[in-house]
Structure formats: C-alpha cells, structure tokens
C-alpha positions as CSV (number, residue, x, y, z in Angstrom):
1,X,0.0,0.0,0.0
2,X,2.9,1.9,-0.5
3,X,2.2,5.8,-2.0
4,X,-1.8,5.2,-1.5
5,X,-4.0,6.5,0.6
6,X,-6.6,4.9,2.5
7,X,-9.7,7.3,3.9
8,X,-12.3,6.6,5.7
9,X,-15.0,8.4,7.8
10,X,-14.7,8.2,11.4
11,X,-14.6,4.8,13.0
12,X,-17.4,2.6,15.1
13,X,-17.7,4.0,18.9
14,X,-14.7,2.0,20.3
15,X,-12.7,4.3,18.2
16,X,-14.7,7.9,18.6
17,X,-12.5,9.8,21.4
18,X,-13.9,13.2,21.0
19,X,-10.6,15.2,22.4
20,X,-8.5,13.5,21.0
21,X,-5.7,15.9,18.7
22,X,-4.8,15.0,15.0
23,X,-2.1,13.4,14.7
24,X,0.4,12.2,11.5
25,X,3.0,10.1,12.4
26,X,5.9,10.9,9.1
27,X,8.8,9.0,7.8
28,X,8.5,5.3,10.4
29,X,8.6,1.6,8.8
30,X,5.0,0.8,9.4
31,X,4.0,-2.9,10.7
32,X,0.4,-2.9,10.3
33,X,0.0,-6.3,11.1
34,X,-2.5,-7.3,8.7
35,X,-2.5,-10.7,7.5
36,X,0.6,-11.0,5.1
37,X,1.0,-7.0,5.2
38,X,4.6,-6.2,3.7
39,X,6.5,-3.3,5.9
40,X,5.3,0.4,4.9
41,X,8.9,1.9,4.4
42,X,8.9,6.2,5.3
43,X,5.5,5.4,5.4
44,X,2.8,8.1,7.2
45,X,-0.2,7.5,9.3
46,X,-2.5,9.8,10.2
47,X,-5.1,9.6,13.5
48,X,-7.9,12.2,14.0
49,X,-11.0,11.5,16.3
50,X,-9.5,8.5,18.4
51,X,-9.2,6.5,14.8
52,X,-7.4,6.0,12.1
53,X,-7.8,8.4,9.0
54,X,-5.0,7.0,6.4
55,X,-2.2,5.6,6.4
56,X,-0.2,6.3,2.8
57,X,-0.5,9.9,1.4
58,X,-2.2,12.4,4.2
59,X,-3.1,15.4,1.7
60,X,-6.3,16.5,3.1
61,X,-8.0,19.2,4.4
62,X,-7.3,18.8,8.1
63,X,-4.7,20.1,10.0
64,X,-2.4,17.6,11.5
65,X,0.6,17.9,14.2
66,X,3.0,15.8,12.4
67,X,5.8,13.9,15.2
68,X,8.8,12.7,12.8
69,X,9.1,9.2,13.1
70,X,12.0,8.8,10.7
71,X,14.0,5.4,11.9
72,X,11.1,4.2,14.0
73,X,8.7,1.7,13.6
74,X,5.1,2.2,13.9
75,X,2.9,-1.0,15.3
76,X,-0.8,-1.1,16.8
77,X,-0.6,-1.3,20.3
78,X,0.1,-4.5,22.1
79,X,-3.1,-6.4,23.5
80,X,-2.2,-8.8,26.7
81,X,-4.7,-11.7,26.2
82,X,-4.2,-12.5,30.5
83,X,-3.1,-10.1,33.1
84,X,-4.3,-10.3,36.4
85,X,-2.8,-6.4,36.8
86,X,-5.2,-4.8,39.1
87,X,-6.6,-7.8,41.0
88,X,-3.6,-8.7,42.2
89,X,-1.6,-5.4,42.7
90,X,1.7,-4.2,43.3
91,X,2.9,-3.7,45.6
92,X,1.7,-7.2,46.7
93,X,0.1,-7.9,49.8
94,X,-2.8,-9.7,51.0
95,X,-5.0,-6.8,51.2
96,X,-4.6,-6.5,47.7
97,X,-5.2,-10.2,46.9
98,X,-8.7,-9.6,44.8
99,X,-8.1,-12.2,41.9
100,X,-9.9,-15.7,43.6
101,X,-13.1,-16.2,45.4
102,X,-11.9,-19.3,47.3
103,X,-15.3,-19.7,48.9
104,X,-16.9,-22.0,46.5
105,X,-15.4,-24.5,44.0
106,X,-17.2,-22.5,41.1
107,X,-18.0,-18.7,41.2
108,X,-19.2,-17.6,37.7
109,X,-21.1,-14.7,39.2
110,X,-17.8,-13.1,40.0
111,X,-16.4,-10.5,37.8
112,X,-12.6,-9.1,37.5
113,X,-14.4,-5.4,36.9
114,X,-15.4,-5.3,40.6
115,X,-11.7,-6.1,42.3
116,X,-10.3,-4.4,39.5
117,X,-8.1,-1.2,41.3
118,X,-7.8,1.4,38.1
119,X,-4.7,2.8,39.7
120,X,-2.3,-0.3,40.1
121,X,0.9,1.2,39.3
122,X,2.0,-1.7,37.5
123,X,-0.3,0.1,35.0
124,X,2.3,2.4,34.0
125,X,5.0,-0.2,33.4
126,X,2.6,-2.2,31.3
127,X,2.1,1.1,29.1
128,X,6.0,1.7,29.2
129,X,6.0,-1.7,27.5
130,X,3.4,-1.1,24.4
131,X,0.5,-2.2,25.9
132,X,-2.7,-0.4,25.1
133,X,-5.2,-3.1,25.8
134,X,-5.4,-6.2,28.0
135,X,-7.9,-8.7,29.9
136,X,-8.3,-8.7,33.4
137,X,-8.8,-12.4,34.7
138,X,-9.5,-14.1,37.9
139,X,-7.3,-16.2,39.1
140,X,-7.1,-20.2,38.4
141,X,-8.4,-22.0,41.7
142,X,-11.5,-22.5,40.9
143,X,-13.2,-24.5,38.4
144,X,-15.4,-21.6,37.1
145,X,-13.3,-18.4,38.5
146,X,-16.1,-15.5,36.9
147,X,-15.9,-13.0,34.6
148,X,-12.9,-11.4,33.0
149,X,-12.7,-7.6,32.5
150,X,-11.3,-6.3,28.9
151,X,-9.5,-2.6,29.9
152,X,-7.8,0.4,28.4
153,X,-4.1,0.3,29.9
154,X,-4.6,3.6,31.2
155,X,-5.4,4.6,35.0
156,X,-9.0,5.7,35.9
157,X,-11.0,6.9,38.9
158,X,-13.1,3.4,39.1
159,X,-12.7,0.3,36.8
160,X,-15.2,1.1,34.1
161,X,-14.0,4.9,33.5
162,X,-10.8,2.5,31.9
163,X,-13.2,-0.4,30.1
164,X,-12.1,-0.9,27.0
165,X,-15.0,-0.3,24.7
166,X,-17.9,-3.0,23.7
167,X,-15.8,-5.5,24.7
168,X,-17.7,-8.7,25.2
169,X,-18.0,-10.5,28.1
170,X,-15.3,-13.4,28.8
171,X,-15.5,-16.1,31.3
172,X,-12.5,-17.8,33.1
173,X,-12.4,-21.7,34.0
174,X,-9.6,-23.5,34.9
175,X,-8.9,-27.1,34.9
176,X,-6.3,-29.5,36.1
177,X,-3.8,-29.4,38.6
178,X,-4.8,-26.1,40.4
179,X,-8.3,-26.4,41.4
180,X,-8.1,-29.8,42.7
181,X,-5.2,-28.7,44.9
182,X,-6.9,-26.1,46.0
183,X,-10.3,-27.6,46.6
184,X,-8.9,-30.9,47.8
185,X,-9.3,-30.5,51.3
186,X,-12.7,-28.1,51.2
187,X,-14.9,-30.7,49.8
188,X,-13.4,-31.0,46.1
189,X,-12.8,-31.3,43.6
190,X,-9.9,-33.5,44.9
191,X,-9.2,-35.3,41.4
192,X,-9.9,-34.6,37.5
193,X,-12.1,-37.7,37.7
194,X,-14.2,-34.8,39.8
195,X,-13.3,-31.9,38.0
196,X,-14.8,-32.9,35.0
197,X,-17.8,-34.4,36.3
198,X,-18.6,-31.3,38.3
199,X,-18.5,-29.3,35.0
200,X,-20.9,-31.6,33.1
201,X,-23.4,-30.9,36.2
202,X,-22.8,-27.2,36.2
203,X,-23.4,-27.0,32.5
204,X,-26.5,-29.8,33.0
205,X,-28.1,-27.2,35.6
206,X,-27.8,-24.3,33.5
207,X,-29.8,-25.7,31.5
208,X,-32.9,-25.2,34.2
209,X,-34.8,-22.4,34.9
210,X,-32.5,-21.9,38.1
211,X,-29.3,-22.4,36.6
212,X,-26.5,-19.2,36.4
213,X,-27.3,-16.4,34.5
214,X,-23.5,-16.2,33.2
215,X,-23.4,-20.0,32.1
216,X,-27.2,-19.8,30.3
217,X,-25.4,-16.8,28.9
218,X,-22.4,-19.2,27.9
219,X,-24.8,-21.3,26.5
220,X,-26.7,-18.6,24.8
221,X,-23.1,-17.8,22.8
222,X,-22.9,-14.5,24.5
223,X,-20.1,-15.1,26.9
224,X,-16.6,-15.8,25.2
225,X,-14.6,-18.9,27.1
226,X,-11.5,-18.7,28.4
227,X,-10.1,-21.8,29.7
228,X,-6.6,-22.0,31.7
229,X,-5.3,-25.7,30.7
230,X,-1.5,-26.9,30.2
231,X,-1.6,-31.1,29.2
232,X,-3.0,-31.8,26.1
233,X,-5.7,-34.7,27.4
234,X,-7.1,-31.6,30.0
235,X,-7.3,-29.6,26.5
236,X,-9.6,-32.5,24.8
237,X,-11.3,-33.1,28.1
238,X,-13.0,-29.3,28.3
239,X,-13.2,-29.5,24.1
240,X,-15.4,-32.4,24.8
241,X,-17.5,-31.1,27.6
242,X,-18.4,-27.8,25.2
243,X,-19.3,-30.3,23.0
244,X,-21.8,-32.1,25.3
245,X,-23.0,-29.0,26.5
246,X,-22.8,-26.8,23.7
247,X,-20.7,-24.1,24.0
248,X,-18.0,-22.8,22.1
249,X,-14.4,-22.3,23.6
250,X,-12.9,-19.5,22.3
251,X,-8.6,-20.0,23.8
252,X,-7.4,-21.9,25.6
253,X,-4.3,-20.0,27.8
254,X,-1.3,-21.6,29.0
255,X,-1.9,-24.5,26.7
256,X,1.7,-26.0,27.0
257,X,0.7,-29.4,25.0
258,X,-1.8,-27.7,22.6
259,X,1.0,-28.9,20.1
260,X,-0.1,-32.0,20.8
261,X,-4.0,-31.6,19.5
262,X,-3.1,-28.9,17.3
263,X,-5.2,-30.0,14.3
264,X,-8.1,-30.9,16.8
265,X,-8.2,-27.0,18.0
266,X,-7.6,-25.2,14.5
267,X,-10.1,-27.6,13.1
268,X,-12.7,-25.7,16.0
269,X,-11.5,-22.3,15.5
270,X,-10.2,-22.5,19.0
271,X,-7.0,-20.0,19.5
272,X,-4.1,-20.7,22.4
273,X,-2.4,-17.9,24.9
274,X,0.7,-19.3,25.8
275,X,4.5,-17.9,26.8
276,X,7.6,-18.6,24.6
277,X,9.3,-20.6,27.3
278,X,8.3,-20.8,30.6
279,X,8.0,-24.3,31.7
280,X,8.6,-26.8,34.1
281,X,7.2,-25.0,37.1
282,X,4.9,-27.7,38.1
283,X,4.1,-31.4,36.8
284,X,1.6,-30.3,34.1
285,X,3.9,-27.9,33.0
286,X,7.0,-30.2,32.7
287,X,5.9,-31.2,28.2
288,X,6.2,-27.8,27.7
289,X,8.4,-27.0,24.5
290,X,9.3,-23.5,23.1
291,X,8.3,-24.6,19.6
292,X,4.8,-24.4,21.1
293,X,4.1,-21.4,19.4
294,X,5.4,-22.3,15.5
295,X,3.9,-25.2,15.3
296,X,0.6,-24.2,16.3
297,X,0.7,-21.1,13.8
298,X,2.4,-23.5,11.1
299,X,-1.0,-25.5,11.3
300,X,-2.8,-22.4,10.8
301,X,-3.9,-21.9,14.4
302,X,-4.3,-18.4,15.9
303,X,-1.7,-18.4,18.3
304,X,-0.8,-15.7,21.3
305,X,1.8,-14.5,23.7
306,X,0.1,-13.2,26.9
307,X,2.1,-12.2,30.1
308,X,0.2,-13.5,33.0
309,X,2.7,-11.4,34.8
310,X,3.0,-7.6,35.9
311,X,6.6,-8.5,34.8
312,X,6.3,-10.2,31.3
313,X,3.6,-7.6,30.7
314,X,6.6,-4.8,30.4
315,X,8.4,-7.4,27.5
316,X,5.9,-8.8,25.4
317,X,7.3,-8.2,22.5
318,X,10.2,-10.0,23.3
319,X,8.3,-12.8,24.4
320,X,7.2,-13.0,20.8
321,X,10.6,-12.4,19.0
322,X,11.7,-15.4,21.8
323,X,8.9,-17.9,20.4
324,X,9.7,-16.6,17.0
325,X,13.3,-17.7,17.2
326,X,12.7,-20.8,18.5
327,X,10.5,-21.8,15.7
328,X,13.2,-20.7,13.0
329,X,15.4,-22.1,15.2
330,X,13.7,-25.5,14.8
331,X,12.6,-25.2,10.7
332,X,9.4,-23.7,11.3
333,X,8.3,-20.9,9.2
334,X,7.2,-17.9,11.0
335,X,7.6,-14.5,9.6
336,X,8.3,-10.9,11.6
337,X,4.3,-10.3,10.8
338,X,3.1,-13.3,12.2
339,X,5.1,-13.1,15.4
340,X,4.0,-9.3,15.8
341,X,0.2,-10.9,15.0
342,X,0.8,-12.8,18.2
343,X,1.0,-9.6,20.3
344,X,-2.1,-8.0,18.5
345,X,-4.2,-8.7,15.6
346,X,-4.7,-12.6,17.2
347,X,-4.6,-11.3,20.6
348,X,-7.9,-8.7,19.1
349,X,-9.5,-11.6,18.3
350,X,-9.2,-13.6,21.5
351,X,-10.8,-10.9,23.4
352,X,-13.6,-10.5,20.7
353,X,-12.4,-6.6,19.8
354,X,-10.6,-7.1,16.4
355,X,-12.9,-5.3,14.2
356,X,-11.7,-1.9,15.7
357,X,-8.2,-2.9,16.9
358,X,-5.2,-5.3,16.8
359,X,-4.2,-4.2,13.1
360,X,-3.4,-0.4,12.1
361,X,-6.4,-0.1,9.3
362,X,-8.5,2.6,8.7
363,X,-11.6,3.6,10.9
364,X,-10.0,1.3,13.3
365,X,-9.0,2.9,17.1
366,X,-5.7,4.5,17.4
367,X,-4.3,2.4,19.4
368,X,-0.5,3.2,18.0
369,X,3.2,2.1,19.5
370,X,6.8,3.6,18.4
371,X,9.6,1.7,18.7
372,X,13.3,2.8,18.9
373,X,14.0,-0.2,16.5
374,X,12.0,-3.1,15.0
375,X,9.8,-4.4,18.1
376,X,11.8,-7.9,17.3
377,X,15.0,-6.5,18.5
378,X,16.0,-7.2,21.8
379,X,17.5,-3.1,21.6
380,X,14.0,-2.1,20.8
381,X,12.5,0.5,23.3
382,X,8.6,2.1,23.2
383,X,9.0,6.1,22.6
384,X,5.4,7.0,22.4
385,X,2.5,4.9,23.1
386,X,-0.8,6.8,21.7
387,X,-4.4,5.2,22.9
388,X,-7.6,6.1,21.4
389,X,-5.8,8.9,19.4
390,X,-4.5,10.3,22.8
391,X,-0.7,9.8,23.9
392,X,-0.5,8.4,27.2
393,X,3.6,7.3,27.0
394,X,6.4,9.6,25.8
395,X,9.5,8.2,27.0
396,X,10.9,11.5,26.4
397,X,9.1,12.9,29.2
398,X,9.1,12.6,33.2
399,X,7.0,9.8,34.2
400,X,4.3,9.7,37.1
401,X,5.4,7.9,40.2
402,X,2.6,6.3,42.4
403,X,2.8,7.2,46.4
404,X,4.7,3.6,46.7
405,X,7.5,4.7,44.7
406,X,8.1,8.4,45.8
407,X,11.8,8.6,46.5
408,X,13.0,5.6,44.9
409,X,14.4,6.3,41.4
C-alpha cells in the first residue's frame, strides 16, 4: 500500500475519542500487522478522532501535528490476552489479593471489573511496554473463576472509566492441577475424575430455569470462554464437555501441550495464549516446549503470547521475537508479521475486539506504538504509546510515580 492512501470516515464507537488531537505520524517503517502485510517503508499514518484516518498519502483538508518518526517503527498497540494487573496489585500484599473467590469451587457470578483497582501502578510499566489493551482475569483456583474484565491500559478513577469499549463478556475456567489442589481438602474437587464431572453438572443445571445467569449466557453464545489448561488430554477433556453442553471455547491459555491436539483446535476455530518458554514449574507444565508457538501457527492456528505477569507484561514483545526464534530455530516458518500478529491482531481476536483494533487499518481505534528499533529486537525500546488517538507514554518525558515509589528512582 505503498504511495496510496486509505480514507475513511470516522470509526465505530470503540474508536470515537472526541478530544482526542490530529495526529500524523511521518517517515516510520510501518507494521500494520495485517494478514501478510509487507512493511510500509517512510510510510505516514495519520489519526484524527481517536481512529485512524490514512495511512499512505495524508493530503487532506485537516490540519495535522506531524511527530517525525524517521528510523522508528510504527505497530498497533500490544493487546495482553491474561493479566491479572489490578486484582492482584503491586505492591503485593494480601489486602490487595482480589483475583480468587476461594469460597466455592465455582463462582461464575464473580467479575474481575469489581476487584479491579484502576490505579495499580503496575499500569504504567505495562504502558512503558506497548501495551494499550489487556484482559483482566481471575485467578485459576476455581473451576469456574467469573468473569474477565477487557480494559484500556490507562489509569482511571473506578474500573469502568478505563473499560475498554464494547468489549464482550469473557468467562475464566480452569482445569487441572490447580483447582483440585486447591479444593482438595474443602470438599473438592480433589481429582480430574471430579473436575470434569462437576463441569458436566454445572453446564446440565444451566440448563434449568434456576441455573446461572452467566453459564445460560455461555450457552446462549454470548459469553466468550477462556479456559486456563497446560496437558494436552485436560485440552480434549474441556473440548469435549463444550461439545456435550454446547458451547464454544474460544482459547485456551497456558496451553503447553496444545502442540499435541493442534489439528483438533484449529479444526474448531479455537486460539491458544501461551509464553515462549516458561515451563517446568509444576508437573503439568513439565511437556512444555518452546516450539509451542510455531507449530501451532504452522497448522494455521491463531496463536498468542500473553504475560500472566506484571513483569512479562513490560516485554511482550520480546516474548514474541523469543517464540519466534525458536521456531526458525527448529525449521518452522514464522515471519516478523506473524510473530507481531501474536502480540495484537490474534490477541484482538481472542478478546472479541478485532474489528476496531489489533491491526493499524483505517476507521479502526488508534491504538499506536513507536519503537526505537524493529519491536523484534532485543535493543528495541517504546518512545510513544498513543491510545484512542490520545498519547498516554512519551519516553521522552518525566514519568508519574505512584505514592509507593516516591523517593525511589
């Protein structure tokens, strides 16, 4: 797309940000992460309303602060797929533990949007790393943990000042080792013998006219599922019980052995969030492989990086360029676009928000990153991180310190 210009009008709502400046970014390499894009070289894009106005040629009739970009690159804004940022704090305490509702073995009418704390200053690192978007999960010791919360990596006064939005609504389950040793000595599930059976009954129930509102509204296809599973026979366990209950899983996240049943999830559409190489941590993590990645996205599977980490959060797209090298490493074909699709475009689609961001399109939300360097190098910084059209990161400027890090540098 070279030397043309792409127009539109402005964007659906998720885009419309009605103070936010016009904007041209001039002379970056643009990674638009489209499906099989090629690099815009001294490309422009231009942002006016919170969304995207061109990208190519900006002659038009509006008047446009232009920010040289000239040996930068230009990506959409990293999406985190899981981040428990916010229910589980920092600095970390147990007054700040808000992530699991350890009461009972399932609790599907909790939500990540009520513990949520808009002002975790973890935020700010996440932003220092790219990230523009991310969903908010409860933690994994229950069976059913609730519902997930899909935000704007920004701070706020109260949790949905900062939701990202029309978002749909995402559930969390987990399955495997961590609810049954959580629940193993409060009544169960003690075993995955029990685990799955208690599933099948909660999904049975719903069916009734007293069931959960949030599992008749899984079954209604309303509610996208997110499903934290490492061994492969845990993934076909929960495929199957969607099958006899009929719902659709849309990731699974962790998903260390989803190489395993590859061809059985991209034959169902069903994406995995899973880390470049963290393994080994506990026995269903120990058939972990770094090739996870490629060879899920060689079989034409939508594959993600996510953090689950305030840490990993601030590096995600060295996570990628990690995963990336490992499956070049190994012979498996994964190009700079696809790897950068990991952090964004596939990441959109996870958390049901792709048709206004993950790729830098027109009318889509200008959710924008610069880079120092290509966002696969291990020298590459963020300089400015621009969210709905607004820029909340400039690296060149003094950054905000919460009241837990005054006078620390």
């Amino acid at each position: 797309m070279v030397g043309k210009t792409q127009t539109t009008p402005r964007g659906p709502d998720a885009t419309v940000t009605v103070d936010a400046p016009s904007l041209k970014l001039e002379g970056g390499t643009i990674l638009t992460a489209v499906a099989n894009a090629a690099p815009i070289q001294n490309g422009s894009i231009a942002l006016s309303g919170g969304a995207i106005f061109s990208i190519g040629d900006t002659k038009n009739n509006e008047t446009f602060t232009t920010i040289n970009t000239t040996g930068k690159f230009i990506t959409p804004g990293i999406i985190d797929t899981h981040s428990h940022i916010g229910v589980y704090p920092i600095p970390h305490a147990d007054a700040h533990s808000d992530g699991n509702e350890v009461t009972k073995a399932a609790t599907p009418h909790a939500k990540a949007e009520y513990g949520y704390w808009s002002n975790d200053p973890a935020i700010r690192f996440a932003l220092a790393g790219g990230v523009t978007t991310a969903l908010i999960l409860p933690g994994s010791a229950n069976l059913i943990g609730g519902e997930g919360y899909t935000v704007q990596m920004k701070f706020g006064r109260h949790p949905r000042e900062v939701a990202y939005p029309g978002a749909p609504r995402t559930l969390k389950m987990a399955c495997g080792e961590n609810p049954k040793r959580v629940w193993g000595d409060k009544g169960g599930p003690q075993t995955r013998m029990a685990e799955y059976a208690a599933f099948r009954k909660l999904y049975k129930d719903a069916k009734g006219k007293k069931g959960d509102a949030t599992l008749k509204s899984v079954l209604a296809g309303d509610v996208l599922v997110q499903i934290h599973c490492y061994r492969s026979d845990d993934i076909m366990q929960m495929v199957h019980v969607a099958e006899e209950a009929g719902f659709k899983i849309r990731s699974f996240h962790h998903a260390l052995e989803a190489y395993k049943v590859r061809d059985a999830l991209v034959k169902k559409d069903i994406a995995i969030n899973t880390w470049a190489d963290w393994w080994g941590f506990k026995m269903e993590a120990f058939d972990g492989i770094p090739q996870n990645a490629g060879l899920f996205t060689e079989s034409g599977g939508r594959t993600v990086i996510h953090s689950d980490s305030a840490e990993g959060i601030q590096r995600l797209n060295q996570e990628a360029a990690k995963a990336m090298w490992w499956a070049r490493h190994s012979g498996i074909k994964v190009s700079d676009n696809q790897a950068l699709r990991w952090i964004t475009a596939n990441a959109a689609w996870v958390l049901g928000i792709e048709s206004t961001t993950g790729t830098l399109e027109t009318g889509k939300r200008a959710d924008v990153v610069v880079w120092s360097a290509h966002p696969l190098s291990a020298e590459a910084k963020v300089e400015l991180v621009i969210q709905g059209g607004k820029i909340v990161f400039d690296a060149s400027k003094p950054q905000p310190k919460s009241d837990f890090e005054l006078g620390h540098d």
